[in-house]
C-alpha positions in Angstrom: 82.1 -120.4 93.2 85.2 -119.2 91.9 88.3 -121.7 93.8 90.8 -119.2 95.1 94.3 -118.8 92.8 96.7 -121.5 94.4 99.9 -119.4 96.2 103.2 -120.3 95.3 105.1 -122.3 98.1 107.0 -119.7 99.9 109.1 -121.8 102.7 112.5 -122.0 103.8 113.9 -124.5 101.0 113.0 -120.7 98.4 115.8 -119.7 100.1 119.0 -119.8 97.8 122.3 -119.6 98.9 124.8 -118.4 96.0 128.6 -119.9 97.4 131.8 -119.5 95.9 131.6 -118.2 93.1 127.9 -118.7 91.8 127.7 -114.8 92.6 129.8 -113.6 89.8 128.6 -116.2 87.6 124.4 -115.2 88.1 125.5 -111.1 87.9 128.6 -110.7 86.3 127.7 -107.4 85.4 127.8 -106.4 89.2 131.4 -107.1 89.2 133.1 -106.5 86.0 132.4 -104.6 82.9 131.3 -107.1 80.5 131.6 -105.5 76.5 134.7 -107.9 76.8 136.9 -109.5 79.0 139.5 -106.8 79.2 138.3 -105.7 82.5 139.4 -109.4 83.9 142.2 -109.7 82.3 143.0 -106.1 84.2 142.6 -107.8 87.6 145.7 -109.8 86.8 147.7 -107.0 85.3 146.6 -104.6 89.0 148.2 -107.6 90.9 151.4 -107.6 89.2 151.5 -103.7 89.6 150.2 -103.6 93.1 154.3 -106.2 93.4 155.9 -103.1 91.5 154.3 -100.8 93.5 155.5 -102.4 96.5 159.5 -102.2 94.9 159.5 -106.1 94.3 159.0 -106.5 90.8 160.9 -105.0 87.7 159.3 -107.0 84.8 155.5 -107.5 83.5 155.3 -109.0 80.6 151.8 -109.4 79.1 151.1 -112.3 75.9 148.1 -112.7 73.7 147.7 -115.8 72.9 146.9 -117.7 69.1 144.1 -119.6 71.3 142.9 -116.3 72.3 144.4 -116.7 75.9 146.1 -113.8 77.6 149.2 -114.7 79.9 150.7 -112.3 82.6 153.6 -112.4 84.1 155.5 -110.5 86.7 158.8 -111.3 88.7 157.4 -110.2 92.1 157.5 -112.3 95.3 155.2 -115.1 93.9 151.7 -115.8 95.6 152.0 -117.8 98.0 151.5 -121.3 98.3 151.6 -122.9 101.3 148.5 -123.9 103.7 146.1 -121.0 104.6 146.4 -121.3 108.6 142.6 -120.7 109.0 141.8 -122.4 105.8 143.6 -125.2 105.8 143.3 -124.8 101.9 146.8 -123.8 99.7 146.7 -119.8 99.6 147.1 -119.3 96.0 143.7 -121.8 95.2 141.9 -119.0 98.2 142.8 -116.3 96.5 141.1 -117.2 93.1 138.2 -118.9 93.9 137.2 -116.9 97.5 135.1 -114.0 97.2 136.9 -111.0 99.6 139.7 -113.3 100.2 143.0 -111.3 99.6 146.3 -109.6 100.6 145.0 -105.8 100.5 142.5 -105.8 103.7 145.4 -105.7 105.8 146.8 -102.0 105.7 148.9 -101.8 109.1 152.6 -102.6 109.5 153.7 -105.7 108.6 150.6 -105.7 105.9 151.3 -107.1 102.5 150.3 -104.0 100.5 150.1 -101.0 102.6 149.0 -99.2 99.1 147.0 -100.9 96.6 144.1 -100.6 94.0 142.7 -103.9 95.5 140.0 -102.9 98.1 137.0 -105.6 97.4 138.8 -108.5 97.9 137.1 -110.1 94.9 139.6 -109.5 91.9 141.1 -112.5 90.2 138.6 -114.2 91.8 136.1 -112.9 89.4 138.6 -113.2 86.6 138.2 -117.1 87.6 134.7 -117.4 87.4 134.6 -115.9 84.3 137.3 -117.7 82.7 137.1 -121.5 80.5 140.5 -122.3 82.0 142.8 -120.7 84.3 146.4 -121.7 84.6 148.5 -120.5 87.7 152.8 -120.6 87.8 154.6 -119.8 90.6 158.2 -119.4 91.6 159.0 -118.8 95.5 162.2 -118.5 96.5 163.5 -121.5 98.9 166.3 -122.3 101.1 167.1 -125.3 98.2 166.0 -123.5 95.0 163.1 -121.8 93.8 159.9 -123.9 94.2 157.5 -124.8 91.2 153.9 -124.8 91.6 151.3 -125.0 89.4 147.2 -124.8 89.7 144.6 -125.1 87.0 141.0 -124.3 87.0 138.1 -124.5 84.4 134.9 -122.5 85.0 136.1 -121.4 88.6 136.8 -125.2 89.8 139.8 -126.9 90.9 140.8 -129.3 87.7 144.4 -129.8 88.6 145.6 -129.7 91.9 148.4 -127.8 93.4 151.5 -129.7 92.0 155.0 -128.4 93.7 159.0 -129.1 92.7 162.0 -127.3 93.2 163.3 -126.2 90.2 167.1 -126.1 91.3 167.8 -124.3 87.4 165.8 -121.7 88.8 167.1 -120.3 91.7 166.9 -117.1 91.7 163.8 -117.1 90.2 160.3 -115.5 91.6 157.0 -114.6 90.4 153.8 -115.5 89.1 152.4 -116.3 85.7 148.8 -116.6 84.9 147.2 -117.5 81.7 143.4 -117.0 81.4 140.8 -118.3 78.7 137.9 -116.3 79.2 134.4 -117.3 78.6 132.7 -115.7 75.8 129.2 -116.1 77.0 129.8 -113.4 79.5 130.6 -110.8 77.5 129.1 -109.1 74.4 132.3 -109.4 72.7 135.6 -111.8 73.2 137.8 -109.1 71.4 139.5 -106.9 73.4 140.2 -102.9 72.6 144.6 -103.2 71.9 143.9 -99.6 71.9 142.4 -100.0 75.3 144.8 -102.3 76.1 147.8 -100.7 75.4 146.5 -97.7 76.8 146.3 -99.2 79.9 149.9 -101.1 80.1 151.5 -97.7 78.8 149.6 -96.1 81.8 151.4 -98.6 83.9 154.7 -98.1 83.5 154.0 -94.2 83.9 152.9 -94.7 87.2 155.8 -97.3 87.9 159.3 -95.3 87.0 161.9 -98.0 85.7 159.7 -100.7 85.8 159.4 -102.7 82.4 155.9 -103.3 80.7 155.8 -105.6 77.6 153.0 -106.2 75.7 153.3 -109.2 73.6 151.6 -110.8 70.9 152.4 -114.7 70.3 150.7 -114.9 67.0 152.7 -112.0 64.6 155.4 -112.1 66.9 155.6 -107.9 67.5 155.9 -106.7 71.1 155.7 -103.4 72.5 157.8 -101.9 75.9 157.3 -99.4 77.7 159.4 -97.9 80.4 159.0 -94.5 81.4 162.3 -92.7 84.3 160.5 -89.3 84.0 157.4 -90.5 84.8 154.1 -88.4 84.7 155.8 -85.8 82.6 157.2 -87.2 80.1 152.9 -89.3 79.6 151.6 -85.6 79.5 153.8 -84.3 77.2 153.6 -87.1 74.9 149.6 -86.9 75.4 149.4 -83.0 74.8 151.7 -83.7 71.5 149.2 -86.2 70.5 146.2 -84.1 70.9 146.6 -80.7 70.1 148.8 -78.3 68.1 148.1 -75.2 71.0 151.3 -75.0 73.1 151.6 -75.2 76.7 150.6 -71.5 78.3 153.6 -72.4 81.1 155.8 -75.1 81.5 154.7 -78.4 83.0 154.0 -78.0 86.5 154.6 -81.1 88.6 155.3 -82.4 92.3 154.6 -84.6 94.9 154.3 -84.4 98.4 153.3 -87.9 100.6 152.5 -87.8 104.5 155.5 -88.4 107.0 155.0 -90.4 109.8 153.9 -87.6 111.8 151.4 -86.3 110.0 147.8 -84.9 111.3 144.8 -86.2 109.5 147.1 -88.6 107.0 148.3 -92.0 107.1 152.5 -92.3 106.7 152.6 -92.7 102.9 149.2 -91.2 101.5 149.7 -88.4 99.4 149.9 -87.7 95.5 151.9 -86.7 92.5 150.6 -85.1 89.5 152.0 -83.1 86.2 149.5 -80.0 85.3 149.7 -77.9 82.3 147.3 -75.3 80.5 146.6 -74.5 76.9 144.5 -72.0 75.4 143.2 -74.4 72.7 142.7 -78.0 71.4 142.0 -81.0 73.3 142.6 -81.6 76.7 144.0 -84.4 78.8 143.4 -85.9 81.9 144.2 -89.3 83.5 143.9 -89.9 87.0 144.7 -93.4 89.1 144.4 -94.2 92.6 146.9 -96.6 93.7 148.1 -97.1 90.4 144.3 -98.0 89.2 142.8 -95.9 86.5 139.7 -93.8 87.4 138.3 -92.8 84.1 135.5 -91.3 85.7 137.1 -89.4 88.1 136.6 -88.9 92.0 137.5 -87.2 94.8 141.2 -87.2 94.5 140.6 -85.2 91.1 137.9 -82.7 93.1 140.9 -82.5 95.7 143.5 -81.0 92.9 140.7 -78.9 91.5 140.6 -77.3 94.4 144.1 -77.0 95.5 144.7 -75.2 91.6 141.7 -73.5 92.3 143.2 -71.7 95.6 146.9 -71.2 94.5 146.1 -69.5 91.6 143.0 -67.5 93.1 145.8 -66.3 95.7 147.9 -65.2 93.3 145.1 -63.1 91.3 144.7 -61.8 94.6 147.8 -60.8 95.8 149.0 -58.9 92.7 145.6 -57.2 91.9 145.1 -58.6 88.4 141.0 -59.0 88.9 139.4 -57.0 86.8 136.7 -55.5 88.6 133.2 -57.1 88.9 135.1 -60.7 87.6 134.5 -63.2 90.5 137.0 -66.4 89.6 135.3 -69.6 89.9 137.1 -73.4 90.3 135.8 -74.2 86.8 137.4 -71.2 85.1 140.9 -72.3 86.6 139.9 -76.2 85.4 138.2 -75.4 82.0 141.8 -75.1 79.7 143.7 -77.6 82.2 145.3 -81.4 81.3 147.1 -83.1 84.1 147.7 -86.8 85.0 147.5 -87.2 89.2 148.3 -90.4 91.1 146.9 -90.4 94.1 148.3 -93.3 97.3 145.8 -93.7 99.5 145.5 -95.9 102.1 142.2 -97.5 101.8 140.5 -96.2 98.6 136.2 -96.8 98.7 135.4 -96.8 95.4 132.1 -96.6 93.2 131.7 -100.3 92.0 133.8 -102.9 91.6 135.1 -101.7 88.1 136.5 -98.9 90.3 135.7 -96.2 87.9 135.4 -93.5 90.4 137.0 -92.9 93.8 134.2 -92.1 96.4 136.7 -91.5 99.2 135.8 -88.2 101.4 139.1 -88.0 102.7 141.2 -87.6 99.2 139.5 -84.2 98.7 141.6 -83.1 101.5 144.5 -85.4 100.8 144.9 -83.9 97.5 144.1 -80.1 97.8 146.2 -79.8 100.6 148.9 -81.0 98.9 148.7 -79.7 95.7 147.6 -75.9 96.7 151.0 -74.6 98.7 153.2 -76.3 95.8 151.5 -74.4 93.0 151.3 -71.0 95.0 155.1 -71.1 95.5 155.6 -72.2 91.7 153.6 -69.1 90.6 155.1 -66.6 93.0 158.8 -68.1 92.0 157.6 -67.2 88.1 155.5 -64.4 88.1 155.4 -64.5 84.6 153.9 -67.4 84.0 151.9 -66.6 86.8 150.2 -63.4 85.1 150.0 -65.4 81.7 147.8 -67.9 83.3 145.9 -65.8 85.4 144.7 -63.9 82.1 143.9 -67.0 80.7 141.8 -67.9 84.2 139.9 -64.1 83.5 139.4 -64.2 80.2 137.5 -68.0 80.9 135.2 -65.9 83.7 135.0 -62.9 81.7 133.3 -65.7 79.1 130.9 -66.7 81.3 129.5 -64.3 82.8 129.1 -63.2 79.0 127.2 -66.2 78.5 125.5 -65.8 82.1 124.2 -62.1 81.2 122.6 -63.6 78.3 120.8 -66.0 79.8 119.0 -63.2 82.5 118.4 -60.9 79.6 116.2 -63.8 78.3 114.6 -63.8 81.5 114.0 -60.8 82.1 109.8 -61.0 81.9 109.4 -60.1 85.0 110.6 -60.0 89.2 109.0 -61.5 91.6 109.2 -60.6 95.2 111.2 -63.8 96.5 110.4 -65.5 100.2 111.6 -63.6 103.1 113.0 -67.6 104.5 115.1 -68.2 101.2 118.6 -67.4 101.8 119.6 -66.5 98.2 123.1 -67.5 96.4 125.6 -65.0 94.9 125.4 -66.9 91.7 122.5 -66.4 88.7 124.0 -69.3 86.6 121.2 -72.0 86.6 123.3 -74.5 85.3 125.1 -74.5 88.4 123.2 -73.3 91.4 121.0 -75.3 94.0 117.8 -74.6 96.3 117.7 -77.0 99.2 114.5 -77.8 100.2 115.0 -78.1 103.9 113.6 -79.9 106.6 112.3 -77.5 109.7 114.4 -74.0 110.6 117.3 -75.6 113.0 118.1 -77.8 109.8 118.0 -74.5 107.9 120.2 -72.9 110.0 122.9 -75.4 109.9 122.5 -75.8 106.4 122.3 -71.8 105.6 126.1 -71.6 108.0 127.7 -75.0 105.9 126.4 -74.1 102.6 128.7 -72.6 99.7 126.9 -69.1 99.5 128.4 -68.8 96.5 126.1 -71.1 94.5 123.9 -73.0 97.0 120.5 -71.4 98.0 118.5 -72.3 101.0 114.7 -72.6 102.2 113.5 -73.7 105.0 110.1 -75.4 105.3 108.1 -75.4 108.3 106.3 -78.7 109.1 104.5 -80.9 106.6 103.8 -79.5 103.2 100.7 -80.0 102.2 99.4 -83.1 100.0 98.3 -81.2 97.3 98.1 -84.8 94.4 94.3 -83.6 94.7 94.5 -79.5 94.9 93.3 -77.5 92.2 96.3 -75.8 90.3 94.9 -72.6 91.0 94.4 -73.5 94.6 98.1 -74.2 95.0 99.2 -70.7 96.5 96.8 -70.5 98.8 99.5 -72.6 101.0 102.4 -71.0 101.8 104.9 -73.4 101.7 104.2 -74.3 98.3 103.3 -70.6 97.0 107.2 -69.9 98.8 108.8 -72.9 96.6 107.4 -72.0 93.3 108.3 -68.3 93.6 111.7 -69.3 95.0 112.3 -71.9 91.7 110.8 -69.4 89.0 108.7 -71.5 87.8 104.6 -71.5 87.7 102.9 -74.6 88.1 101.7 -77.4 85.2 100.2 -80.5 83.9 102.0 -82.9 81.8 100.1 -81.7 78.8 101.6 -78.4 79.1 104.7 -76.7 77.7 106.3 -75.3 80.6 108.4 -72.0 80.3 111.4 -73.0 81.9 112.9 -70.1 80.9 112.6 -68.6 84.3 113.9 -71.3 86.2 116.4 -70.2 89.1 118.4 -73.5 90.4 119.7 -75.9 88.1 119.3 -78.2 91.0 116.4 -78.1 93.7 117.3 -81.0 95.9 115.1 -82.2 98.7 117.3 -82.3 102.6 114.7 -83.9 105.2 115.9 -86.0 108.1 117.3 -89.7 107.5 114.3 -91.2 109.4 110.2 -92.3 108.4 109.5 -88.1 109.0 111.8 -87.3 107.0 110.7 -90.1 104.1 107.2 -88.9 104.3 108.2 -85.4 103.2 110.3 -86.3 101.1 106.8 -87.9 99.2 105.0 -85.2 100.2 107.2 -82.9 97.7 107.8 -85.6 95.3 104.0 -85.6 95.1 104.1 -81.7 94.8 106.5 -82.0 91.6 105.1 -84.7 90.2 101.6 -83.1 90.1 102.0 -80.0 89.4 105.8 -79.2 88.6 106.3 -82.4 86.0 108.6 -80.5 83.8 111.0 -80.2 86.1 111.2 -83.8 86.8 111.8 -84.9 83.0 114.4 -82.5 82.8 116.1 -83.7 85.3 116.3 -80.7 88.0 114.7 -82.4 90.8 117.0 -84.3 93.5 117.2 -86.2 97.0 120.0 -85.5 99.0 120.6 -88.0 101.1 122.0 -87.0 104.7 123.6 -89.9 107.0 121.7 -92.0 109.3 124.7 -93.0 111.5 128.1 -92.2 112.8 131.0 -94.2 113.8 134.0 -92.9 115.4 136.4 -95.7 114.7 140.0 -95.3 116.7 143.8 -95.1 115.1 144.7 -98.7 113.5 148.5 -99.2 112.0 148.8 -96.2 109.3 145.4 -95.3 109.8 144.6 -92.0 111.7 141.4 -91.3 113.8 138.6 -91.3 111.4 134.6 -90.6 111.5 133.0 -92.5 109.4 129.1 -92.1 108.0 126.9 -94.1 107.3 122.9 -93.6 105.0 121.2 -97.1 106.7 121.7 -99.8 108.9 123.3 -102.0 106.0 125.9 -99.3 105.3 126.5 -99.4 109.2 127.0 -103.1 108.9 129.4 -102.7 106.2 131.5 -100.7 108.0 132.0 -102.3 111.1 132.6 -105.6 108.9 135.3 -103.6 107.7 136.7 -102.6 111.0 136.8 -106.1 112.3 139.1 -106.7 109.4 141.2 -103.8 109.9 141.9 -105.6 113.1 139.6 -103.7 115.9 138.1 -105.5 118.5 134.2 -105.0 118.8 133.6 -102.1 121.1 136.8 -100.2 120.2 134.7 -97.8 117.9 131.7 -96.0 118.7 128.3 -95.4 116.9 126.1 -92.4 117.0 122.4 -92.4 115.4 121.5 -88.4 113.9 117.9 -88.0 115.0 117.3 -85.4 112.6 119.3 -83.1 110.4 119.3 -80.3 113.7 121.8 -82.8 115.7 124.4 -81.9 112.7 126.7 -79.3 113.1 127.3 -77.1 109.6 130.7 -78.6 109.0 129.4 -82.4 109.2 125.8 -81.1 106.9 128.1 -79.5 104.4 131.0 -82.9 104.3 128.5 -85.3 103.9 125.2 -84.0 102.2 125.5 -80.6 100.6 129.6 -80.9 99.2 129.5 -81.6 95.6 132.5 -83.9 95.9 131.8 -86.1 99.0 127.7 -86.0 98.9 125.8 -88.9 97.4 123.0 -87.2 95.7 119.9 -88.8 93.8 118.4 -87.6 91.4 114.9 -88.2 90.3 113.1 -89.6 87.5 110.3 -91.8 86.5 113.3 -95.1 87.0 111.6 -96.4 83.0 107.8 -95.9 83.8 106.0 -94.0 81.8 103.9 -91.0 83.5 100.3 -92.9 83.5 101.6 -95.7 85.1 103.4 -93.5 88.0 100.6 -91.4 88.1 98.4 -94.7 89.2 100.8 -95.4 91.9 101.0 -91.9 93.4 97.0 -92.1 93.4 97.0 -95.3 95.4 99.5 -93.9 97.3 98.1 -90.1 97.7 94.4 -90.1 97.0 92.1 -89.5 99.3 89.4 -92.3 98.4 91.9 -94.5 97.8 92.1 -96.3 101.4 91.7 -99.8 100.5 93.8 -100.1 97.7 96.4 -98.7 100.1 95.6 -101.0 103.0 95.8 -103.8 100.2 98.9 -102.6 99.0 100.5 -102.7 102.8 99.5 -106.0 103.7 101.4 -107.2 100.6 104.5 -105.5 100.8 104.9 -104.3 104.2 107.1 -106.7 105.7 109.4 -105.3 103.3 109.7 -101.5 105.0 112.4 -101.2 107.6 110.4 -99.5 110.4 111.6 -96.9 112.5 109.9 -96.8 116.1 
């Protein structure tokens, strides 16, 4: 008799609990781009420019090191240094060894940065964790002098304590200096980019008129300032000279416009400036920063000027007739040929990852396009001839794609089919840009169909269950409406793996899957993942199939300091934990927001469907692949999952991993 495999001991001492800062150490990844150590040393840098962005530092001086150390130093306020009242711990050792311990959650009056990159609460600290040695300086200004404290840490630990003097020769004297030794096992190299670098301090003292940013380097001795009084324009005109010979079609168009105190919508001081300029040809540049941190990848403050330069000049086409008839303008026409540099303040910035690449905040789409639109309208209707130069630039880039468009449907052209009487069709015939939603029950529909962007957003409807069709004949497929309805609708016939699919005919770029936030809605969701899969495969390696992914909660959340009224969503019940964590530190008392749960995509109007589902700039959307498996091995799963004599296997498969769903009843 064969003895039964022994289990491994699952009890309550297999529970680990990472503290300090064990986190960063197990996963730096998760916290801080690790090709080098530039992103750390940037951590230090932000905090220096978060004191210049509040108007109490003039100087940041940055040193590389012969050791291979990098020192920063600022004359700000100095951290401070005194006992943490709740801590009982000196503030400056909490704030670089505490994970979310910092001086940016507090965004009210009487905060210590109402505006700063700094959301997480988990900056320098990582830079400590990640460092050999870290060696802290400060200068605070005291009734008797300037005090002198000094801090030292090796691999996130305290090695010297906090050591104070007043320095009497010092008087006058405040700031911080920091020196940092990183660790070369975290990252894949210990050299970091000067190009990078430099790019980076440069961008700086853009953002910071009149402030001075020194780059030094200890070991040749050269050193490098930059300090910029005209500000955005006088980056984007250096940048354009550096990367193309194609002049300027109009003159630099800049401005800035921040919200009063009275404001609706807008905390007191959120707002933007930016410098745009269009050429016809070479390279194009565009830097964005929230806060004064750099967003290579873009966000919603960039969407937000999009569409505000979008509207203005649309307007202006408009109102002096120069659409050519049959020309449609499109945002992407207007953006195609256009550089800027935009720095965006906004109050409390979410943003995609720690590394802060990408600004997820819904709220700067508005911020910025509201903004930005009524400065560039009157701009173009004070020079008209500018106006008309760019706006035939703006045709001529529509009257090139819908070239390139009318090619693409001769190709297709094999043949029409009558499409579904449910689909409600877009304008658009560009399949690199349109989208079917494949939605969840008519009320759904209807919502969606009224928040939708006709324009390039198409929309079916899907009555009840689809079928599971993982073992229906190909050729039995249309005998069920739904799924006879959603192949018409794509363009494309049905096919195994082993085929070569004409794509040709394909009809959305995107076909994204909207079903309810709930178990219902997670079973049709595999229901149609099962109907691709099978029978559609193609469209899954090329990447055309997506989840949208609709919010499972609400939370009204009241007016705190700066911050206006704000409705706030949430996709699960850790999200919703998240944000009321982050309420309690904004200072609200539990109860003083409230929560509503969305039973079903029906219970959201079409304004609240398209701001946080179907909105290319606010909406988180999945898309879906095969996440590394290979298509045998996902095809075994979806037959435990999906076949029909496969009942054991999937009553085998729940006992072992059901305690892991989050059940819905």
């Amino acid at each position: 008799m064969a003895t039964k495999k022994p289990v491994s001991d699952y009890s309550e001492s297999s529970i680990r609990v990472l503290k300090g800062l064990e986190p960063v150490k197990q996963r730096p990844g998760m916290y801080t781009r690790t090709e080098n150590p530039l992103h750390i040393i940037q951590e230090v840098i932000d905090n220096a420019a978060d004191e210049a962005l509040g108007g109490n530092c003039k100087n940041i001086i940055v040193t590389q090191n012969a050791d291979g150390s990098v020192t920063v130093e600022d004359d700000g306020r100095g951290i401070p240094v005194g006992l943490h009242p709740e801590e009982g711990v000196p503030t400056v050792e909490i704030v670089f060894t505490r994970l979310h311990a910092g001086g940016k959650f507090d965004k009210g009056k009487g905060g210590a940065y109402a505006f700063s990159g700094g959301l997480h609460g988990v900056g320098v600290s990582v830079t400590n964790a990640l460092s050999k040695r870290l060696e802290i300086t400060v200068w605070r200004k005291e009734p008797n002098g300037t005090g002198l404290h000094n801090l030292a840490f090796e691999h996130g630990d305290v090695v010297e304590p906090l050591s104070s003097v007043v320095a009497p020769r010092d008087a006058k004297k405040s700031g911080t200096r920091v020196t940092v030794w990183p660790d070369a096992k975290y990252f894949d190299s210990s050299a970091i980019s000067q190009v990078e670098l430099q790019r980076l301090l440069r961008s700086k003292a853009v953002l910071l008129p009149g402030v001075s940013v020194t780059l030094a380097n200890a070991k040749t001795g050269e050193a490098q300032t930059w300090q910029y009084n005209d500000g955005l324009r006088g980056y984007l005109t250096e940048a354009l000279a550096q990367a193309t010979d194609g002049e300027t079609l109009i003159p630099l168009f800049e401005g800035e416009q921040f919200a009063g105190p009275d404001a609706e919508g807008f905390a007191e001081g959120e707002g933007a400036s930016w410098v745009v300029a269009w050429t016809e040809q070479g390279a194009i540049v565009r830097e964005s920063y929230v806060n004064l941190i750099p967003t290579p990848n873009g966000g919603t403050h960039e969407s937000g000027l999009r569409d505000g330069l979008y509207g203005a000049v649309k307007n202006f086409v408009e109102m002096h007739s120069l659409l050519p008839k049959g020309v449609k303008l499109l945002p992407e026409d207007v953006f195609a040929r256009v550089s800027f540099v935009l720095s965006a303040k906004v109050l409390d910035p979410q943003f995609q990852g720690q590394i802060k690449e990408r600004l997820n905040s819904r709220d700067a789409v508005r911020l910025v396009s509201t903004f930005s639109k009524p400065a560039l309208e009157l701009w173009l209707n004070h020079h008209v001839d500018y106006g008309k130069k760019l706006a035939e630039l703006v045709i001529k880039q529509a009257q090139s794609r819908l070239r390139s468009a009318q090619k693409v449907e001769k190709k297709k052209s094999s043949g029409v089919a009558v499409l579904p009487g449910k689909l409600t069709d877009c304008e658009s015939n560009e399949a690199d840009r349109t989208e079917l939603f494949l939605v969840e029950g008519d009320s759904a529909g209807g919502s969606a169909k009224m928040g939708r962007d006709k324009e390039f957003q198409a929309i079916l409807p899907l009555r009840g269950k689809v079928l599971n069709s993982w073992e229906t004949d190909k050729d039995r497929l249309f005998a069920n409406n739904e799924i006879h309805d959603i192949s018409v609708a794509i363009g494309v016939d049905p096919h195994t793996v082993t085929d070569t699919p004409d794509l040709s005919g394909l009809r959305y770029g995107k076909i994204c899957i909207l079903s309810d936030a709930d178990v219902d809605g997670s079973h049709i969701q595999v229901l149609l993942l099962t109907l691709f899969f099978r029978h559609f495969p193609g469209l899954i390696a090329n990447g055309n199939i997506c989840i949208a992914r609709p919010p499972l909660y609400r939370v009204d959340a009241p007016a705190r300091g700066k911050k206006p009224i704000q409705k706030l969503y949430a996709l699960d019940d850790g999200e919703l934990v998240a944000i009321e964590d982050k309420l309690r530190k904004d200072g609200l008392k539990e109860g003083a927001w409230s929560i509503s749960r969305f039973k079903g995509l029906g219970e959201m109007n079409a304004e609240q469907l398209w701001e946080t589902t179907m909105n290319p700039d606010t909406r988180r959307l999945l898309p879906v692949s095969l996440g590394g498996y290979g298509h045998s091995e996902s095809a075994a799963r979806f037959n435990m999952l999906m076949g029909k004599g496969e009942a054991a296997a999937r009553r085998a498969w729940i006992e072992e991993h059901g305690n892991e769903a989050d059940a819905d009843i």
